[in-house]
C-alpha positions in Angstrom: 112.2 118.5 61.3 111.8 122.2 62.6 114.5 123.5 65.3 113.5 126.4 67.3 117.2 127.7 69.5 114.6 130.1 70.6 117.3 131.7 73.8 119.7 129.0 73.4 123.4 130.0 73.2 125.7 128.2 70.5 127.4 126.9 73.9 124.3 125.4 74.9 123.4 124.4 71.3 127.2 122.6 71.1 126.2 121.1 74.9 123.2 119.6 73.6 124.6 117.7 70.4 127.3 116.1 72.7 125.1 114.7 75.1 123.1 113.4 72.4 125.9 111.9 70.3 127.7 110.1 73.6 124.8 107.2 73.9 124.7 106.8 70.0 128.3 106.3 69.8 128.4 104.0 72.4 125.3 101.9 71.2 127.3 101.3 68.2 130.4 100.0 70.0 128.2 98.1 71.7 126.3 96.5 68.7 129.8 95.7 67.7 130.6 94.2 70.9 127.6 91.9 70.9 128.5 90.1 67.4 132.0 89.8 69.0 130.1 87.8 71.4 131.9 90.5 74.3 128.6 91.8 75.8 125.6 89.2 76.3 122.3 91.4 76.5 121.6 94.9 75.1 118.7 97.1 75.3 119.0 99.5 72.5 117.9 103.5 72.5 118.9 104.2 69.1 116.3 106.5 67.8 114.7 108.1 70.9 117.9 109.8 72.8 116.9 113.4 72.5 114.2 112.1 75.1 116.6 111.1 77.7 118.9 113.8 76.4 116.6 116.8 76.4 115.1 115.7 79.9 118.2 115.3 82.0 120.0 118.5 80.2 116.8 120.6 81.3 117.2 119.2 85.1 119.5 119.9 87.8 121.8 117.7 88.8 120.6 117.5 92.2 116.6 116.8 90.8 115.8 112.7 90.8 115.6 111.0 87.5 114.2 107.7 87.2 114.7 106.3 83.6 114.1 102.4 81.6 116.1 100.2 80.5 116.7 102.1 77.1 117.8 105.4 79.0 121.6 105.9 78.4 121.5 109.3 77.8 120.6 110.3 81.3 123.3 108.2 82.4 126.0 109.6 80.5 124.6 113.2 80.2 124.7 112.6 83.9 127.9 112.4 83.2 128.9 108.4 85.3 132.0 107.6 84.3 131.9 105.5 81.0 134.2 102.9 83.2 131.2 102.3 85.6 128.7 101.8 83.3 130.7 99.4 81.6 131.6 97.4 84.7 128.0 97.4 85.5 127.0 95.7 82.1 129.6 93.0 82.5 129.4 92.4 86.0 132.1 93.6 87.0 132.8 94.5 90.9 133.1 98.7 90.2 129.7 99.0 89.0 126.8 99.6 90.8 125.6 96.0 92.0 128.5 93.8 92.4 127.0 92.0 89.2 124.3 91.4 91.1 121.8 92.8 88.8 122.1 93.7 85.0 121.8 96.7 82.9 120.1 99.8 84.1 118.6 97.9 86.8 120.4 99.9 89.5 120.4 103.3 91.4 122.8 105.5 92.5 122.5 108.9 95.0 125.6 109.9 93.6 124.2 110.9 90.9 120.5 111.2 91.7 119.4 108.2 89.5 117.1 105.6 90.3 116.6 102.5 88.1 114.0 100.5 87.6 112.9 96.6 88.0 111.6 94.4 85.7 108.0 94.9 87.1 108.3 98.8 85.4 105.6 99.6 87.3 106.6 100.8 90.4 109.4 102.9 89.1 106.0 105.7 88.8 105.3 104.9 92.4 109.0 105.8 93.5 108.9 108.9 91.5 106.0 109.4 94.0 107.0 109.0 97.0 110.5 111.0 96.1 108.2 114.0 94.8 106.5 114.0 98.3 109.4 114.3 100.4 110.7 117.3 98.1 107.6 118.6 98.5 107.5 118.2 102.1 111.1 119.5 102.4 110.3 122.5 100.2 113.2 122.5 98.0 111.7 123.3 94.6 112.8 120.0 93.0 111.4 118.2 90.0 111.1 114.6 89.4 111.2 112.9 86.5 110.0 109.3 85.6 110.0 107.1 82.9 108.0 104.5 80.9 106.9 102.9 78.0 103.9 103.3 76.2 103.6 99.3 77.1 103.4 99.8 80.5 100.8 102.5 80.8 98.4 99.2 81.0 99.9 98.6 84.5 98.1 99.5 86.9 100.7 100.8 89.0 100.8 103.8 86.1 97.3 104.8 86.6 97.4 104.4 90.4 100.8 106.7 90.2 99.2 109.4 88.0 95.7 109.7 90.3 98.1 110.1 93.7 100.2 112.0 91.7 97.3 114.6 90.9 95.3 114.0 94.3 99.0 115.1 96.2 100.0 117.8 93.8 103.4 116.1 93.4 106.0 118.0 90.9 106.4 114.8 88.7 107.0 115.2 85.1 105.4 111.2 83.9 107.6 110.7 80.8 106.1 108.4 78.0 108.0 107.3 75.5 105.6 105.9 72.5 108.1 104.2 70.7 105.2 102.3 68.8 105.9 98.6 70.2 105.9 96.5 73.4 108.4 94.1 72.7 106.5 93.2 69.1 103.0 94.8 69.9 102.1 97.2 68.2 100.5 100.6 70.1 96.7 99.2 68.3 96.9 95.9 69.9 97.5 98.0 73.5 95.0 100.7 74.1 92.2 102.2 71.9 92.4 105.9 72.9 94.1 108.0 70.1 97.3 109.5 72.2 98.6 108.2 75.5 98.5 112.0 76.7 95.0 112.1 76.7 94.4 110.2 79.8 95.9 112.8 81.7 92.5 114.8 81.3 91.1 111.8 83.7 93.5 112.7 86.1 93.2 116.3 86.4 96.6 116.5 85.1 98.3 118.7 82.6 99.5 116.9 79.4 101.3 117.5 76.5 102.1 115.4 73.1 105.9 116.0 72.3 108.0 115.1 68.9 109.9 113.0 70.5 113.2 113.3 68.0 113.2 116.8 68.4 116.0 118.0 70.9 115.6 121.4 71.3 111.5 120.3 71.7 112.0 118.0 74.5 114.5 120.5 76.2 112.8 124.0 76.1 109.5 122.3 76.9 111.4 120.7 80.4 112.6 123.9 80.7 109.6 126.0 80.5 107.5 122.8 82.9 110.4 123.1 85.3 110.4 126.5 86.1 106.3 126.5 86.1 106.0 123.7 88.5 108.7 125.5 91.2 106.2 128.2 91.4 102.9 125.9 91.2 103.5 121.8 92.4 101.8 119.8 90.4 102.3 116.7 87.9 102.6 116.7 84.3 102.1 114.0 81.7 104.3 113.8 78.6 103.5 111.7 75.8 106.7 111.9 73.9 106.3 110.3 70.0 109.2 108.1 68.9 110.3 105.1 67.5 112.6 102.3 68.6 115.1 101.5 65.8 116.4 98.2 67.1 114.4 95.6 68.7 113.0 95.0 72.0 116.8 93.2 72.9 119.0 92.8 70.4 118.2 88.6 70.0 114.6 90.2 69.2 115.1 91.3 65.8 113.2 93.7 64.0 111.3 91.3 61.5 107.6 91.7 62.6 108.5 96.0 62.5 106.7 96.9 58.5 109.7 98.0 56.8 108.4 101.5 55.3 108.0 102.1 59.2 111.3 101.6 59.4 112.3 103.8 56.7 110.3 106.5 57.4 111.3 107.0 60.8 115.0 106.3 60.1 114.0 110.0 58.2 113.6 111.4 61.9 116.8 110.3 63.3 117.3 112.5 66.2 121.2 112.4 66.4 121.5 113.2 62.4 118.6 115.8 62.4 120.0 117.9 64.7 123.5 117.1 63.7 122.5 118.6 59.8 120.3 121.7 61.9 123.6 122.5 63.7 125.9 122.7 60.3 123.5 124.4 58.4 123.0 127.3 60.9 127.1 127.0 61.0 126.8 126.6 65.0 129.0 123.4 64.2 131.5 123.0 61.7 132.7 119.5 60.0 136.0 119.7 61.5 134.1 120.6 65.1 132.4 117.4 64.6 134.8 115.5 63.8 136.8 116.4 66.7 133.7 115.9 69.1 133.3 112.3 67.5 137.0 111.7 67.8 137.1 112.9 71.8 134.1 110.1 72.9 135.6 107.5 70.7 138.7 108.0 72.5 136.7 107.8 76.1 134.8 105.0 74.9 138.0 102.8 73.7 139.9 103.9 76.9 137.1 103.0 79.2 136.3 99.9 77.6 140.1 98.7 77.7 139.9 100.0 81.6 137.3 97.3 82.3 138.7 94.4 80.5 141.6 95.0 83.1 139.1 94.3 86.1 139.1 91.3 87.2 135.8 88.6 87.5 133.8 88.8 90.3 134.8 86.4 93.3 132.2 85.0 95.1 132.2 86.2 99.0 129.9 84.6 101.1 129.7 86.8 103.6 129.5 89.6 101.7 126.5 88.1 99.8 124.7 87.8 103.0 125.4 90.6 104.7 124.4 93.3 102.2 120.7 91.5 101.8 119.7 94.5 104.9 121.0 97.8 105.0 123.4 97.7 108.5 121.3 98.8 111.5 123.0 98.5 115.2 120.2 98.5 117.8 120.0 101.3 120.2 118.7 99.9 123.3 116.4 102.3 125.2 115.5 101.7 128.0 111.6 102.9 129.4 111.4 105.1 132.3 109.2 106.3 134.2 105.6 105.7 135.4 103.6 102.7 133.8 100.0 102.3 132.3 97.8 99.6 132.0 96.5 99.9 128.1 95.5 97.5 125.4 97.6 96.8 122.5 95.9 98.8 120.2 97.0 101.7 122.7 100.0 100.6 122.5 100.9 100.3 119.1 99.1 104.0 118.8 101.4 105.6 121.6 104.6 104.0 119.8 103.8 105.9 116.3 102.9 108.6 118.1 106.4 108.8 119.9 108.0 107.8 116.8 106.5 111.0 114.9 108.2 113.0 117.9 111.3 111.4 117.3 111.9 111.6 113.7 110.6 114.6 112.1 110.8 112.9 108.7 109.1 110.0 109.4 105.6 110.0 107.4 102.8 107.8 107.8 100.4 107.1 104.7 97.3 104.6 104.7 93.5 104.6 103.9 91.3 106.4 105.9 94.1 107.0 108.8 94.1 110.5 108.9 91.1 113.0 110.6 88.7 109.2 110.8 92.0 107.9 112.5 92.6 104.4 110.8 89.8 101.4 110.4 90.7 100.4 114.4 91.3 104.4 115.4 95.2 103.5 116.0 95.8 106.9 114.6 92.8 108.9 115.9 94.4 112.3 116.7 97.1 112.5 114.4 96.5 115.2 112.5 95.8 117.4 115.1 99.3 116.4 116.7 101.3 116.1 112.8 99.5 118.1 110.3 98.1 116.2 107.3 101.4 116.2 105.4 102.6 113.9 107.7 99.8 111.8 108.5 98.0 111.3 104.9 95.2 109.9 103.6 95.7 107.7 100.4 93.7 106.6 97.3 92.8 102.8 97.7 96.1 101.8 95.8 98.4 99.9 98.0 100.7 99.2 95.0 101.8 102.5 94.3 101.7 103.7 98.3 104.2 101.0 98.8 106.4 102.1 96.2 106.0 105.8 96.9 107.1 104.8 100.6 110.3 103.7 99.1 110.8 106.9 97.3 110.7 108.9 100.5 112.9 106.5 102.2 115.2 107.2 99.0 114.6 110.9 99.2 115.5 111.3 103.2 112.7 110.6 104.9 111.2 107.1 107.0 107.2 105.4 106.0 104.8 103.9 107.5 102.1 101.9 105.6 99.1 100.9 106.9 97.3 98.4 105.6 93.9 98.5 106.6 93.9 94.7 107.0 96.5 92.4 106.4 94.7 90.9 103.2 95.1 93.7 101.4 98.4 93.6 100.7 97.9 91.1 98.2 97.6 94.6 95.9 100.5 95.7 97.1 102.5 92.7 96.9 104.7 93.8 94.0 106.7 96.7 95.1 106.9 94.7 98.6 108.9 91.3 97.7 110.2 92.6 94.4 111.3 96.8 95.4 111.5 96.8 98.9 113.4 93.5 99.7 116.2 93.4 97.2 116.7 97.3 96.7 119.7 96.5 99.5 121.4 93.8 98.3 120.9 95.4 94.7 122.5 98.5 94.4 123.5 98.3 98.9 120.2 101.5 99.4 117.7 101.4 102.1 114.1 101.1 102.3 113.7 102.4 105.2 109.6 101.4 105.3 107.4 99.8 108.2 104.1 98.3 106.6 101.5 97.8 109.5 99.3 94.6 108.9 96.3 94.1 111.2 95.5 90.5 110.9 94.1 87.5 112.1 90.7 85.7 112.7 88.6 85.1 115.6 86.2 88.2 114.9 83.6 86.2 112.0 85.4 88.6 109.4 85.5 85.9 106.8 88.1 85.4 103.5 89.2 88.9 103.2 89.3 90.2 106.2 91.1 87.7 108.4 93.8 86.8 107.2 97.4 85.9 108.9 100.0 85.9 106.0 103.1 86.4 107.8 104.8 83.1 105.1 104.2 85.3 102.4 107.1 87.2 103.6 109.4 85.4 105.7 110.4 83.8 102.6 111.6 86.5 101.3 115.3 87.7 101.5 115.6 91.3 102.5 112.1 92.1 104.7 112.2 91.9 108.8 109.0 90.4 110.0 107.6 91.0 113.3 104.5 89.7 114.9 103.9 90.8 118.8 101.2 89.2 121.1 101.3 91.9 123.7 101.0 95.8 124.5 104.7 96.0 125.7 106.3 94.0 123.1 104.2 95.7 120.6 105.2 99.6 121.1 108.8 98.1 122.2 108.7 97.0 118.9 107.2 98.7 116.5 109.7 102.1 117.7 112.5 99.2 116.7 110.8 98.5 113.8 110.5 102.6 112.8 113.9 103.2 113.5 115.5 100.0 111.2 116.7 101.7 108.0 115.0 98.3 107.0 111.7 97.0 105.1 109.6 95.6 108.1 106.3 93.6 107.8 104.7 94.8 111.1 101.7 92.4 112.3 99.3 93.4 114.4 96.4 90.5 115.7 92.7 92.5 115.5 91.7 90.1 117.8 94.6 90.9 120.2 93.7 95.1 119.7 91.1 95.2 122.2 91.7 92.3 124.8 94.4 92.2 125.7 96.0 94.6 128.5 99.5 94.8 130.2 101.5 97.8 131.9 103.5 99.4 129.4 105.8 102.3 130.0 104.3 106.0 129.0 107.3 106.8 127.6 109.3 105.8 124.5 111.5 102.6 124.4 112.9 99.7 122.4 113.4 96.3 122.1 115.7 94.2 120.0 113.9 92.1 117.0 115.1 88.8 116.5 114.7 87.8 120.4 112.2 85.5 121.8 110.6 85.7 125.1 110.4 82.9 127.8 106.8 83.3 128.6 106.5 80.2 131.2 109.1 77.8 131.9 108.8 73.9 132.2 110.7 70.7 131.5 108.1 68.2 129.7 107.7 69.9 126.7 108.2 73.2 124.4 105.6 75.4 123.1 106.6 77.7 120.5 104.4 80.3 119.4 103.5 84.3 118.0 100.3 86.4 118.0 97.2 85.0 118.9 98.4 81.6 119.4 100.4 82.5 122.5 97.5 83.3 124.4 95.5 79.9 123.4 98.6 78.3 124.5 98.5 80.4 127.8 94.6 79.3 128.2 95.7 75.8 127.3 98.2 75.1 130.3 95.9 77.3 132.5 93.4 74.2 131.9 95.8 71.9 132.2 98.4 73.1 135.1 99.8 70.1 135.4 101.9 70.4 132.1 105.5 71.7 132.7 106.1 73.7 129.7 108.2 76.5 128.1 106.4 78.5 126.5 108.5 80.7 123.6 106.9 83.6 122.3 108.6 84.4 119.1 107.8 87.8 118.5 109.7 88.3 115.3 109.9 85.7 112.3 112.6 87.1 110.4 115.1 87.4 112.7 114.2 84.2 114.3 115.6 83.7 117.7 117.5 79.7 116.9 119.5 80.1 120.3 116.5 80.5 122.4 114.5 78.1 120.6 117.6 75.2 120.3 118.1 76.4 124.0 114.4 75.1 125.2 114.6 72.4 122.6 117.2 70.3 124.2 115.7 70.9 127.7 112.9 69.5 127.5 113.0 67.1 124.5 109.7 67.5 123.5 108.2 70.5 121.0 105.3 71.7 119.3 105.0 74.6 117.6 101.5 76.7 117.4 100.7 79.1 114.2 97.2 80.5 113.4 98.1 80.3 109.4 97.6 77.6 108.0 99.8 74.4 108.5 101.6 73.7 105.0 104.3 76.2 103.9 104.3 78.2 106.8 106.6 79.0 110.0 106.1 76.3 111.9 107.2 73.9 109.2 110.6 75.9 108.8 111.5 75.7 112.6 110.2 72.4 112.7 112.9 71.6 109.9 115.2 73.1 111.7 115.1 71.5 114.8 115.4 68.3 113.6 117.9 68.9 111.7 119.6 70.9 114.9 118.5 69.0 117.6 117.3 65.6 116.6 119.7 64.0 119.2 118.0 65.8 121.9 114.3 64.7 121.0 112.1 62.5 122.7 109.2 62.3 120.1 108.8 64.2 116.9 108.4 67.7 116.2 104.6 68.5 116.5 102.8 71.2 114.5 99.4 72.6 114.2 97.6 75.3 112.2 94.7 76.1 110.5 92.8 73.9 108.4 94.2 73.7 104.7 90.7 76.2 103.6 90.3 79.7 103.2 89.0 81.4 106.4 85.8 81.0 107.1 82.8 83.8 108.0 80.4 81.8 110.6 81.4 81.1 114.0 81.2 77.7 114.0 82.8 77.4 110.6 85.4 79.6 111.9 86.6 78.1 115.3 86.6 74.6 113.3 89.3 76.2 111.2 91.0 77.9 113.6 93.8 75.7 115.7 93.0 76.7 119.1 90.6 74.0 120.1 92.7 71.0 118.1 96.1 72.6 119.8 95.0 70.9 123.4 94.6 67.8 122.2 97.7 67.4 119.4 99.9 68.9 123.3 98.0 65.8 125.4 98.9 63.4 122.7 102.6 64.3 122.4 103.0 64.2 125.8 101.9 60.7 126.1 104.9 59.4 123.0 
């Protein structure tokens, strides 16, 4: 293995070979531990720390690393206190997740770290989105992201690289080749000769690296860094190494050819550069010795620390209360003249307000920017923002979400638009999986708004038409909201924007262009999580959202003779359970209207609810209706059969008669 100091100081030489010896020395106390039966799961880096060594020695402190699972170097050349870490892989309440989640799986501003999640795709996307907002902000900063030569398949890696390269973003895409994903081998993966290669599809820069080789890997970051301050742009690194140890240590090594084996324990990175050090006398035995002897002693003391803490103690309320970030709602109250506008309007005039409000707030989506969105709601925008605000995106929803959490990690506030609701299904990853448990995680925000146009009634068939609000308000950690009208919409949505947050934001197509209300010119709020009383009766209950408040308004219109409360929901997660127990046991009587349909979805959760809340109090059972258990349909006639609005009139008659 060649060494080339090239300017580098016997300090900085000396520098190097600690950082690199830390992780190795505690991998070994580790392996130790494990056949003690002391520490469950291990993901092992032995053989590829110069990579994680070189990188985060070559960055500032201040510059956003995002590293795997096998990454320990930039923790500890980071330079987290050994006690931390160590809490964090056994669970313990001083880590970083409350033993909440495992490993590396974690972030931490402190230290300008961001883990990754199992999915290992959307780590690129974050690295994204945190790019941007340095860009945006100016401030010279790098990012660096890592992956595996395994999941280079994903497509969030290829969607990553192309926005990546489409944005300019100063990403440095770190590859580490370590020859096998779990047990297959690089052959069985991809057929292109070197991973680095496909940054010539990109437009990207790309270099192949010997990944063992320290003073490689840090005067190459070096040299990138200080390039991409004075030109922005993303570079591809295709670092060659070799994983010693298997995937986790109950893997094993058995399906690994053993003269592979030998020949790469030849390129041990620690020992090569340990041998380059003595025989250019920058370090002597006694040096080494002493080095070794100084993180032993860190390690043992740290270790013995941690064994000291105490198990974690299940708190319920703490549980529960760090699955959102904490928001208090500033109520704001509109002033001023009103104007009669539609809901698109509406929801158009609340991001536009919002954009005036908070200067960081960025709003990404297809075709949004100078053509103004799929339904126009952003027609204007650039001339108002500027296009690094108001930004056009590759059709990749995956990676747009993802890079929306990066900003909202780097300082800034996102809103996605998804040109309809259906589309998310792309996206659907980073959403339930990033988004929703990066608070209760490791307690950081996501502060993102996803806008999803929805709904049927316009002969848009399957993909086009959908309303898949239950996909989310299963999920722990995302605010849904689903408004029916132009004042609760922009009341809303301004909520929704300034909610540190994940929020699903639906928005009925239908709805866009028919229906009209006066709604303040100026900027206001309203809470999320409160129903409104749309009519009030004493026969029976109506709960609804979206579209199906109005066919329940045309309903009693044709039927005035029904007393009824009619509850308009408006947001799904919050629910509002006081109003809706509140009309409940007036009236004795409830149905409950969704578009979506019937099994699995929201109705069947309040519905649940209620009688298990208020069965005293009811007069006949809980009645729901949806859409017919089908995909949506595209013909008219097809379509209103599916849809509940006809059927809803009837199922209301008939429970008014038990």
């Amino acid at each position: 293995m060649n060494f080339e100091r090239k300017e580098l100081t016997n300090a900085q030489l000396l520098e190097l070979y600690k950082n690199i010896l830390k992780p190795r020395l505690i991998e070994e106390k580790m392996l130790i531990l494990i056949r003690q039966g002391k520490v469950s799961k291990w993901f092992s880096g032995i053989g590829q720390e110069a990579i994680a060594v070189g990188i985060t020695t070559a960055l500032d402190k201040d510059e956003y690393i995002l590293p795997m699972h096998r990454n320990l170097g930039v923790f500890t050349t980071r330079e987290i206190p050994l006690h931390r870490l160590f809490s964090q892989w056994q669970g313990k309440k001083n880590g970083f997740t409350k033993g909440r989640d495992r490993s590396f799986h974690f972030g931490t501003q402190e230290y300008k770290i961001i883990g990754m999640i199992s999915h290992l795709g959307p780590q690129m996307g974050v690295a994204d989105g945190i790019a941007l907002a340095n860009k945006l902000s100016k401030n010279g900063k790098v990012t660096a992201v890592f992956t595996g030569e395994g999941a280079t398949s994903e497509g969030d890696f290829h969607e990553a690289l192309n926005v990546a390269s489409v944005w300019e973003l100063p990403v440095l895409f770190v590859i580490e080749n370590n020859g096998y994903g779990l047990s297959t081998p690089t052959n069985e993966q991809y057929r292109c000769e070197n991973l680095a290669d496909r940054g010539v599809g990109y437009g990207m820069e790309s270099h192949i690296v010997d990944g063992n080789n320290i003073l490689d890997v840090f005067n190459l970051i070096s040299k990138l860094k200080a390039s991409m301050i004075e030109n922005p742009r993303p570079v591809l690194l295709e670092f060659k190494t070799f994983r010693m140890r298997g995937h986790e240590e109950a893997s094993g090594t058995k399906y690994v050819p053993q003269e592979l084996m030998d020949m790469w324990a030849e390129k041990d990175p620690v020992e090569n550069y340990r041998r380059y050090l003595k025989a250019t006398a920058v370090l002597s035995d006694e040096e080494d010795e002493e080095i070794r002897a100084e993180i032993k002693k860190e390690i043992d003391t740290d270790w013995a620390k941690v064994q000291e803490e105490p198990e974690i103690v299940a708190d319920l309320d703490e549980e529960l209360n760090d699955v959102y970030a904490p928001y208090t709602f500033e109520n704001i109250e509109p002033k001023g003249d009103t104007e009669n506008i539609r809901v698109i309007d509406a929801i158009s005039q609340g991001l536009s307000q919002s954009m005036e409000r908070h200067p960081n707030l960025v709003i990404m989506g297809q075709d949004i920017a100078e053509y103004g969105g799929a339904f126009k709601i952003t027609d204007g925008f650039v001339d108002k923002f500027g296009k690094e605000r108001v930004r056009n995106t590759p059709i990749c929803e995956s990676v747009i979400v993802s890079a929306a959490n990066g900003l909202s990690i780097n300082g800034h506030k996102a809103v996605v638009e998804m040109q309809f609701a259906d589309f998310v299904s792309t996206g659907f990853n980073p959403i339930v999986n990033l988004l929703a448990k990066q608070h209760y995680r490791w307690c950081e925000k996501s502060d993102v708004v996803v806008r999803m146009p929805c709904g049927g009634g316009t002969q848009a068939g399957p993909f086009h038409s959908q309303t898949n609000e239950a996909w989310f308000t299963k999920t722990p950690g995302l605010k849904v909201v689903y408004p029916a009208f132009p004042y609760d919409a922009k009341g809303l949505l301004n909520t929704a924007i300034n909610d540190p947050n994940p929020v699903m934001f639906f928005e009925h197509k239908q709805l866009y262009r028919s229906v009209y209300q006066d709604v303040p010119k100026d900027y206001y709020t309203l809470p999320l999580g409160k129903a409104s009383l749309i009519k009030e009766g004493n026969e029976v209950t109506i709960i609804s959202f979206g579209a199906g408040v109005h066919w329940a308004l045309e309903t009693l219109k044709n039927n005035p003779e029904i007393s009824a409360d009619l509850l308009d929901l408006r947001s799904l997660q919050p629910l509002d359970w006081d109003a809706i127990y509140a009309s409940v046991k007036k009236t004795s009587r409830v149905i409950i209207l969704q578009e979506d349909t019937l099994f699995g979805g929201v109705a069947s959760d309040i519905s649940s609810m209620i009688m298990e809340n208020c069965f005293e109090y009811l007069d006949a059972p809980v009645r729901r209706v949806g859409s017919l258990e089908s995909a949506i349909p595209f013909m008219k006639t097809l379509e209103d059969q599916y849809l509940p609005k006809v059927r809803f009139e009837s199922e209301l008659l008939d429970l008014l008669k038990y």
